[in-house]
N, C-alpha and C positions, 0 to 999 in steps of 0.2 A: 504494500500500500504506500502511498504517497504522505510526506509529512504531517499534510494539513488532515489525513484521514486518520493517522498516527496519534495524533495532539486530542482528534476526541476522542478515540478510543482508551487513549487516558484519562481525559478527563472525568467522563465515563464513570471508569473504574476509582477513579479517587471520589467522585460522589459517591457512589453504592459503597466505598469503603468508610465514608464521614458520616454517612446514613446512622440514626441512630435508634433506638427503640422508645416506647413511652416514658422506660424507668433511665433514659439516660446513658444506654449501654448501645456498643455498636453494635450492628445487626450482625455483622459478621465480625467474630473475634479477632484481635489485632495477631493473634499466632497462627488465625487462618489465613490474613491477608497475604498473597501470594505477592511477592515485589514483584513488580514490572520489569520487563528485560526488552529494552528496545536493541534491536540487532541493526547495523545500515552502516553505509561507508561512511569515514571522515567529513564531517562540515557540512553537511546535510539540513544542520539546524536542528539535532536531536538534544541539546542545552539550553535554544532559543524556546522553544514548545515547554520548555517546565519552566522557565518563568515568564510567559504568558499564563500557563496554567495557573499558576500560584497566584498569579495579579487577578486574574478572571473570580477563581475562588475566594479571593481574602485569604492564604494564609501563608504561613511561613517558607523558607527552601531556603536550606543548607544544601552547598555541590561540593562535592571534591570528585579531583581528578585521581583514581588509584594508579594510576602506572608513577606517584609519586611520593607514594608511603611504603615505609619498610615493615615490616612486624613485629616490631616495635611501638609503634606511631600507630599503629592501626588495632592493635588488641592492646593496649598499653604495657607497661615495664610490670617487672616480675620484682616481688618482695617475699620473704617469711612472714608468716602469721603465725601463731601460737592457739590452735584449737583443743578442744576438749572432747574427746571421745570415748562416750564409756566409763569418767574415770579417768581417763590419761589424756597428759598434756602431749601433745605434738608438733611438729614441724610442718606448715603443708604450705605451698605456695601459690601465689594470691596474685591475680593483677591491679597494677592501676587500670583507669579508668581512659577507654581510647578515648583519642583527641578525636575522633569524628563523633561518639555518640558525647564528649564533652560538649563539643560545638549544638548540638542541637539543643541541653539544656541550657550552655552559655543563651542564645538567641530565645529562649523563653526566659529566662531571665529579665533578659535587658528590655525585651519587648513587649510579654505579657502574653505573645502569641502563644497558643497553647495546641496550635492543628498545625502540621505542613509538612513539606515532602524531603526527603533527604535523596540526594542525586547524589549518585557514586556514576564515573565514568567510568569508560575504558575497564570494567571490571574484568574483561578477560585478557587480560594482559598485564596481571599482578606479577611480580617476582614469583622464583619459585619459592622461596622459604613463607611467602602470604597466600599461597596460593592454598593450602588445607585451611587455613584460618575462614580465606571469604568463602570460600563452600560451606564453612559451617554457616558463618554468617547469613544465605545465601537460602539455607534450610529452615536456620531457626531465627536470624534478625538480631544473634548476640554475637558480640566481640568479645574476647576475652570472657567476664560472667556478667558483665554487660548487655542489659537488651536496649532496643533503641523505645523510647518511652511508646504509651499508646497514643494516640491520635498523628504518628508522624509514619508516612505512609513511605515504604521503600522503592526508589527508583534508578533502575540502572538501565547502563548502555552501554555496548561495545560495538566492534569491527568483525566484519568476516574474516576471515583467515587470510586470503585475496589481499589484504590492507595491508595489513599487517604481519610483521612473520612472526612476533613472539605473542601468540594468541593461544590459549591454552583451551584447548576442548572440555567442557563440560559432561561427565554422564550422565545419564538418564535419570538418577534418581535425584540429582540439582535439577535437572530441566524441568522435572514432573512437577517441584515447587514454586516456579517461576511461570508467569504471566508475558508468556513472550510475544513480540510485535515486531514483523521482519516491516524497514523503511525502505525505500527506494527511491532516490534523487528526480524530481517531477518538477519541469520548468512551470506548468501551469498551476501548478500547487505553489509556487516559492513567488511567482509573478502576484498574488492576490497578495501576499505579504508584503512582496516590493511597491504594489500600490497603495499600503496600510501605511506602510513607511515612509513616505516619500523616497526611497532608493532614487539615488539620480537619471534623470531622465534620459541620457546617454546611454546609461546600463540597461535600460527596458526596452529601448529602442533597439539597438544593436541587435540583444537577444528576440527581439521579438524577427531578425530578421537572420541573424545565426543561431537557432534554438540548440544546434546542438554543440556548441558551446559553453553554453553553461555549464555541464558537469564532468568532468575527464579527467581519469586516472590512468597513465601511459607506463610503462617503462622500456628504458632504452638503453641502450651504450650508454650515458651519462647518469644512468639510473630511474628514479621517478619523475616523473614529470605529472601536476597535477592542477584543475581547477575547481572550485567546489564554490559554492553557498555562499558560504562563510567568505570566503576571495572577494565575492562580489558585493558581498554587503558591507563589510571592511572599505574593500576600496571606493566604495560609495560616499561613505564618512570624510573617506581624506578627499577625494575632489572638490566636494563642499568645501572646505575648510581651504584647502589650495587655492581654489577663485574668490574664495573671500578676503584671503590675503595676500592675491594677484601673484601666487607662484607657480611657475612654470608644470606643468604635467606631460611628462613624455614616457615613452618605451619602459626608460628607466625606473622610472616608481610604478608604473602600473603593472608588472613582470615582478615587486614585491608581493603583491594579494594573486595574482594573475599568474602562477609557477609554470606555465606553461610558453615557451618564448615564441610559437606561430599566435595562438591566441594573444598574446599580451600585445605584438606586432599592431595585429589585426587591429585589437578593440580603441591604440594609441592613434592609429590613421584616422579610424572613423571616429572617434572622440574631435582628432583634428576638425574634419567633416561637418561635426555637429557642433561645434562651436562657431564652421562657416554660417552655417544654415541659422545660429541664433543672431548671427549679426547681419545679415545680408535679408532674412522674413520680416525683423523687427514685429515682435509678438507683440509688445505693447500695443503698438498703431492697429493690428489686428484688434487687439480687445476692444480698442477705443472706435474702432469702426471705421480707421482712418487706413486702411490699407488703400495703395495707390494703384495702379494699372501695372507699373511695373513688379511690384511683388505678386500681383494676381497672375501675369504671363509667365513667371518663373514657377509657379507653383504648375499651371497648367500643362508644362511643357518637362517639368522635370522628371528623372525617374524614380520608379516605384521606389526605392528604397531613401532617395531623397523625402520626397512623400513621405515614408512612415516615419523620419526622422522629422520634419515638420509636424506630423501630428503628434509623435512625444513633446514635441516644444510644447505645443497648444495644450496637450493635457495635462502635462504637468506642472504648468502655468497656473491653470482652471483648480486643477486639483492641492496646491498650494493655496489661491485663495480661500476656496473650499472648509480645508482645514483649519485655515485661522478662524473663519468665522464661529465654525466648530466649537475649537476652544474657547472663543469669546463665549459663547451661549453657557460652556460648560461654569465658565467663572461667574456670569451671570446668576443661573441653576443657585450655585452653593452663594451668591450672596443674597437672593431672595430668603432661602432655608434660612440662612444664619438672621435676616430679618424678622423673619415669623419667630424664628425661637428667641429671639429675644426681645420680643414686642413689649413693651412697659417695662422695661428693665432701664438700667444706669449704664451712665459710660463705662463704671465699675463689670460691669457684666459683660460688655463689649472686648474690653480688655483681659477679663478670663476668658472669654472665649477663643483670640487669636492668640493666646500661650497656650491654650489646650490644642489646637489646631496645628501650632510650631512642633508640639511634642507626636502630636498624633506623626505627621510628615517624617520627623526624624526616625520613629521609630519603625514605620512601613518602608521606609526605604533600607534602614536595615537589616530587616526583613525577606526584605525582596518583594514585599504584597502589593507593589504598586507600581506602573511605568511612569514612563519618563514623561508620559506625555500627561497621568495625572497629574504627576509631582510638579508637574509647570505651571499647570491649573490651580493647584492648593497656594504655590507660592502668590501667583498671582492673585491669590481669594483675598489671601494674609495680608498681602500689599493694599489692595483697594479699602480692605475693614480698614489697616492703619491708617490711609488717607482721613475715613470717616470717622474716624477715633480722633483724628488730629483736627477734623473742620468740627465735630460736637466740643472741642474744648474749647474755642473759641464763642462756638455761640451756644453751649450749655444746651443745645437741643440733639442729644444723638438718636431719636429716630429720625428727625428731619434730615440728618445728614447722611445715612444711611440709603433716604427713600431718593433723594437728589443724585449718590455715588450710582443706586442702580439707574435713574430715570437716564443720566449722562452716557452710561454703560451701554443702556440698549438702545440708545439713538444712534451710537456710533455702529454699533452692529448695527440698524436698521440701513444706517448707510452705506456700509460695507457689502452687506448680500446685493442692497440693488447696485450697485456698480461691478457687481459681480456677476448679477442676473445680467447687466447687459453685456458683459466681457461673454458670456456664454453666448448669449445668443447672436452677436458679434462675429462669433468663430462659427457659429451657422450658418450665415448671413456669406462669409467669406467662402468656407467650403463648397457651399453652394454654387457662389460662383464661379472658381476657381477649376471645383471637381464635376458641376453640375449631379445627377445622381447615378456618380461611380459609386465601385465598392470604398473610396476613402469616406465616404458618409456612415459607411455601411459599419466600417471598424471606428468611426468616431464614437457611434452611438454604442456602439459593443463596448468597448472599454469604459465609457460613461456609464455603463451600465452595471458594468462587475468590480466598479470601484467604488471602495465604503463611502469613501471623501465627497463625491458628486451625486452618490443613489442620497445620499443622506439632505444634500442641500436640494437636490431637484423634488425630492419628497416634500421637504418641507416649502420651497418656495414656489416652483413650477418650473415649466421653460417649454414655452409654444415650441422653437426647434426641437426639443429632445420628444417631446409628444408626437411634434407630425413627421418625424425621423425613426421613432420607434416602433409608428404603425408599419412603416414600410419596411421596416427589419423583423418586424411578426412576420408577416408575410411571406420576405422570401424565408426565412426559418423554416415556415409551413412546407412552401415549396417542395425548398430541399427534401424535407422528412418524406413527403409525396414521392419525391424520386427517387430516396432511396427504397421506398415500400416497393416500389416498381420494378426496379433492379431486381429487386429478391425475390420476388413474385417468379418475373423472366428466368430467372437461375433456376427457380424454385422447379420451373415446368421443362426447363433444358436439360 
């Protein structure tokens, strides 16, 4: 199965595991709960999937990577104890407490979290002197005489043998304990993520027109040679950051994330390519309505891969504002909340509230229970409440300055989506022209459509093009499904 079909399958499995009965006990006891064993190649995103999970849930995740503990570190150190048997005193020896099931009570501790997942990687590729230890562990969820507490669900991953050479086989009676999930590298499952993400628009493009790129593990005379997931979402990160601070991107740093030296080539020229294409379309003027005759004939005239490289511009453009708006709403959302809960209350009560809200933040991120894309949101809630903390101590009124932060808040979002709304339909208006009704209409509205960022604002706002662009994409949908029923029918009777 595919990542994204991987990610519920756990999910899944850690609901029915958190599941609980009337009296407060799990439905399924914690020494029945079978740990999960995701099996798939390197970089796949089998580490990104359990902390979505964990954020999606509300709860805790501890990782560690096992190809980096000794048996030592991982069932803790050995002491004499002095026990009583019978009558007689003896000698018998005792462990400390592993640093990994340490870590999971350290992180309840400090956080109060009391549910969450403990992630062991790479588990089949321990040392050999760890390697009896995780089998047991593996059986029964204890290290040394250590168990891992209950409500903290076990989750592991490793590589096929293929990957890796020092991968140790499992017998049958580990395997029959384990909850296994074979992964398999799927561009169109990792593409719904790269549009979650905003992943740079170069890397969506490219691949949408070299798919099979994306995932390759080679070896050769020079040894492995490899691309994966993780390459591309990495090097996503750093290009951002490189044109933000106008430095150079070539061969050389993309053949960092990109191990592979035909693909790293490749994706460096067409990078080149598409940073022509963002200077010479001028998306802006697109959104503004202000495209001129000459960008319109260059669109019309260029080829198909040019083309799909103008439509990444466009929707990643779309789908960047998209998202801010997003977030504004989401900051909005928690300072309405935080308004009602503290209706007739003091600035006193305002000011508990955004230290209870700093602490909350601090400790979900330690955690792991929250993304990045919350935690931007929470900062932001914190920032706006301090603004209205700061305008009610002047004028001793803090619901009025409260009700003023949000009324300022969603006018600016109210202006934001309609400048939005017409950047969208804008780039309808253009394509239109441009394509009249080619298949690039056809994959505008597709991708508009299977992306969270744009189904979420056209939901909420509208958009006459995505409406009367969409009918026309039911349609040949329908078609197609018609023709291929036909096909098979014809076969059916040959």
């Amino acid at each position: 199965m595919n990542i994204r079909q991987a990610k519920l399958q756990v999910k899944n499995a850690m609901t029915a595991y958190f599941s609980r009965d009337e009296y407060g006990e799990y439905e399924i006891p914690p020494e029945r709960q079978r740990p999960i064993f995701l099996m798939g190649p390197p970089g796949i995103g089998k580490t990104a999937i359990m902390e979505q999970i964990a954020q999606e849930l509300g709860v805790g995740l501890v990782s560690y990577s096992m190809t980096h503990h000794t048996r030592q570190s991982a069932i803790g150190l050995p002491y004499i104890a002095r026990k009583n048997y019978g009558g007689k005193e003896v000698s018998v020896s005792e462990y400390t407490m592993s640093e990994i099931i340490a870590s999971v009570y350290d992180l309840m501790e400090e956080t109060g979290v009391r549910e969450g997942i403990l992630f062991l990687d790479e588990i089949n590729c321990v040392s050999e002197t760890l390697a009896p230890a995780m089998l047991q562990f593996l059986q029964f969820k204890i290290f040394g005489r250590h168990r891992v507490p209950d409500g903290w669900i076990v989750v592991t991953a490793g590589n096929p043998p293929e990957y890796n050479n020092s991968v140790r086989e499992f017998d049958i009676v580990t395997w029959d304990r384990l909850k296994r999930i074979d992964v398999e590298p799927d561009y169109k499952a990792w593409k719904e993520y790269a549009a979650e993400t905003l992943v740079h628009p170069a890397i969506r493009s490219y691949l949408d027109i070299r798919e099979s790129d994306f995932y390759r593990v080679e070896s050769g005379v020079d040894g492995k040679t490899f691309v994966t997931a993780r390459g591309w979402s990495d090097l996503s990160d750093m290009l951002r950051l490189y044109e933000k601070h106008g430095l150079p991107v070539d061969a050389e740093l993309v053949i960092q994330y990109l191990q592979n030296r035909e693909i790293a080539r490749s994706f460096s020229l067409y990078y080149d390519l598409f940073n022509k294409y963002r200077s010479d379309y001028r998306i802006d003027r697109i959104f503004a309505g202000e495209a001129d005759e000459e960008i319109l004939d260059r669109a019309r005239s260029a080829r198909f891969d040019e083309k799909l490289g103008l439509l990444g511009l466009l929707l990643s453009g779309l789908s960047e504002k998209f998202s801010a708006i997003a977030a504004d709403e989401q900051v909005n959302d928690s300072l309405l909340a935080a308004a009602k809960e503290l209706r007739g209350e003091s600035a006193d009560a305002l000011s508990a509230l955004i230290g209870r809200k700093k602490e909350s933040l601090s400790a979900d991120r330690h955690a792991g229970k929250s993304s990045r894309s919350h935690q931007l949101a929470e900062r932001r809630t914190v920032a706006a409440l301090e603004q209205a903390l700061e305008s009610a101590g002047s004028s001793g009124d803090m619901t009025a300055a409260l009700r003023d932060t949000i009324a300022a808040r969603r006018e600016l979002v109210r202006k934001a989506a309609a400048q939005t709304g017409e950047a969208l339909e804008n780039t309808f208006t253009f394509c239109e022209r441009a394509f009249g009704e080619g298949q690039e209409l056809l994959i505008l509205v597709t991708e508009l459509t299977a992306d969270s960022h744009s189904a979420r604002f056209i939901a909420r706002y509208g958009s006459e093009g995505y409406y009367r662009h969409n009918q026309a994409l039911l349609v040949y949908e329908r078609q197609q499904t018609i023709l291929r029923e036909l096909d098979a029918l014809e076969d059916g009777d040959s």
